[in-house]
C-alpha positions, -999 to +999 in steps of 0.1 A: -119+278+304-135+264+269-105+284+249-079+267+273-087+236+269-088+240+231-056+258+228-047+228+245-059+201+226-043+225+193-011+221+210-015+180+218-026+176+182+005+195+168+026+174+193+013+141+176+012+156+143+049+166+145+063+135+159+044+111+130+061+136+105+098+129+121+084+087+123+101+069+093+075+059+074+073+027+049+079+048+019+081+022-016+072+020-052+079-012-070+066-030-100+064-072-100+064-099-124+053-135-120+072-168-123+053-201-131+019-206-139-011-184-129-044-198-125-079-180-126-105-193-109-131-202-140-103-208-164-110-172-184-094-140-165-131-120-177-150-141-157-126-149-125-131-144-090-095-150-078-058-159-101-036-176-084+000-186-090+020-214-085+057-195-082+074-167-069+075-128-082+104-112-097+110-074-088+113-059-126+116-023-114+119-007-080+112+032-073+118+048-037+121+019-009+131+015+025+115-020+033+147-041+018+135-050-014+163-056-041+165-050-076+157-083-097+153-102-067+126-128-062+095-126-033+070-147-024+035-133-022+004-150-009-019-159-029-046-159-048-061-127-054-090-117-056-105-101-089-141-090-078-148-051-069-148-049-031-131-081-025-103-077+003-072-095+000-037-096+018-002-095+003+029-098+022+065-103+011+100-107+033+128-090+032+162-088+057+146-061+074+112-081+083+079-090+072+057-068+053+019-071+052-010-051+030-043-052+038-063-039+010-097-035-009-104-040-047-120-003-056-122-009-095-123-035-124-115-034-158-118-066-180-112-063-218-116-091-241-084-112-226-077-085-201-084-076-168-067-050-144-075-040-108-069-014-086-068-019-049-059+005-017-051+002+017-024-001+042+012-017+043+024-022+075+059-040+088+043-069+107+073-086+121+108-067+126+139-088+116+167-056+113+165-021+126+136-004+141+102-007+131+086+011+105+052+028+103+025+018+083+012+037+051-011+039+027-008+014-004-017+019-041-024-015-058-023-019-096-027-055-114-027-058-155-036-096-158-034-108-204-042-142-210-035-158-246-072-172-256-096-186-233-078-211-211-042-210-216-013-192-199-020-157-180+005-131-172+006-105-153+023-074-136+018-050-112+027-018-091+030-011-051+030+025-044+029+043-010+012+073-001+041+087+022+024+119+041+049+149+034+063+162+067+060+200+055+022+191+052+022+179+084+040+210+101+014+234+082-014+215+100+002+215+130+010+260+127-031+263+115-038+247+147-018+266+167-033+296+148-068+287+156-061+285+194-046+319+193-075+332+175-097+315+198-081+331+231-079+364+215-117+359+209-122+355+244 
């Protein structure tokens, strides 16, 4: 009885498994400049907990995407963000085809002497559908590079979105090892 039941959750598992690798996934890579004037919270980007800006973001280079972003076109992002390791934050950004909202965590820090740069992950997910069918969420790779001319005057900054698509071949391989382990599990038996 104990094999059936496991062949049978192998086989539910491969189901789900199978059917998330045919899912279109939110699959993008794109790189983002700001317009108008950022802000850090103590006035020196070293020492900041958040950097705001005043403005919208300019999309400077765009890899794979699916969520409707366009070449040179300008998003609004919400703001600020935070700069501290740990610190969770949200980002979203509109398009035709909806509303698209990460969730993510700072996981490192790197301040130089008029430099600071973050790294953040977590999940993008399509929070409102305006076109098409929905989207599933992914995983999210968060770069900022923050430079700020001398203590106290203007900040720039850029940085990278990049989605951690899982590839449906992976997928399919977990799904045969399963399979594979019920059948060596029954022949056990």
């Amino acid at each position: 009885m104990r094999v059936t039941k496991f062949a049978g959750a192998a086989v539910a598992a491969t189901l789900a498994f199978s059917g998330t690798a045919f899912a279109t996934a939110i699959d993008t890579t794109f790189s983002v400049s700001a317009f108008g004037v950022l802000t850090a919270s103590t006035g020196d980007i070293t020492t900041a907990t958040t950097i705001s800006n005043a403005g919208t973001y300019k999309v400077t280079s765009l890899g794979t995407d699916n969520t409707g972003l366009a070449s040179l076109g300008t998003i609004s992002l919400t703001n600020p963000t935070p700069v501290t390791l740990g610190a969770t934050f949200t980002k979203s950004f509109t398009t035709s085809l909806g509303i698209f909202t990460e969730d993510l965590t700072v996981t490192s820090v790197q301040t130089g002497a008029t430099t600071l740069g973050i790294d953040a992950v977590g999940t993008i997910s399509e929070t409102t559908v305006s076109s098409g069918s929905a989207l599933t969420s992914s995983n999210v790779d968060y770069t900022a590079a923050y430079s700020q001319n001398g203590a106290g005057s203007s900040i720039s900054v850029s940085f990278t979105d990049a989605t951690v698509v899982p590839e449906p071949a992976s997928l399919a391989l977990l799904g045969s090892g399963l399979i594979g382990l019920a059948a060596f599990a029954r022949r056990r038996a």
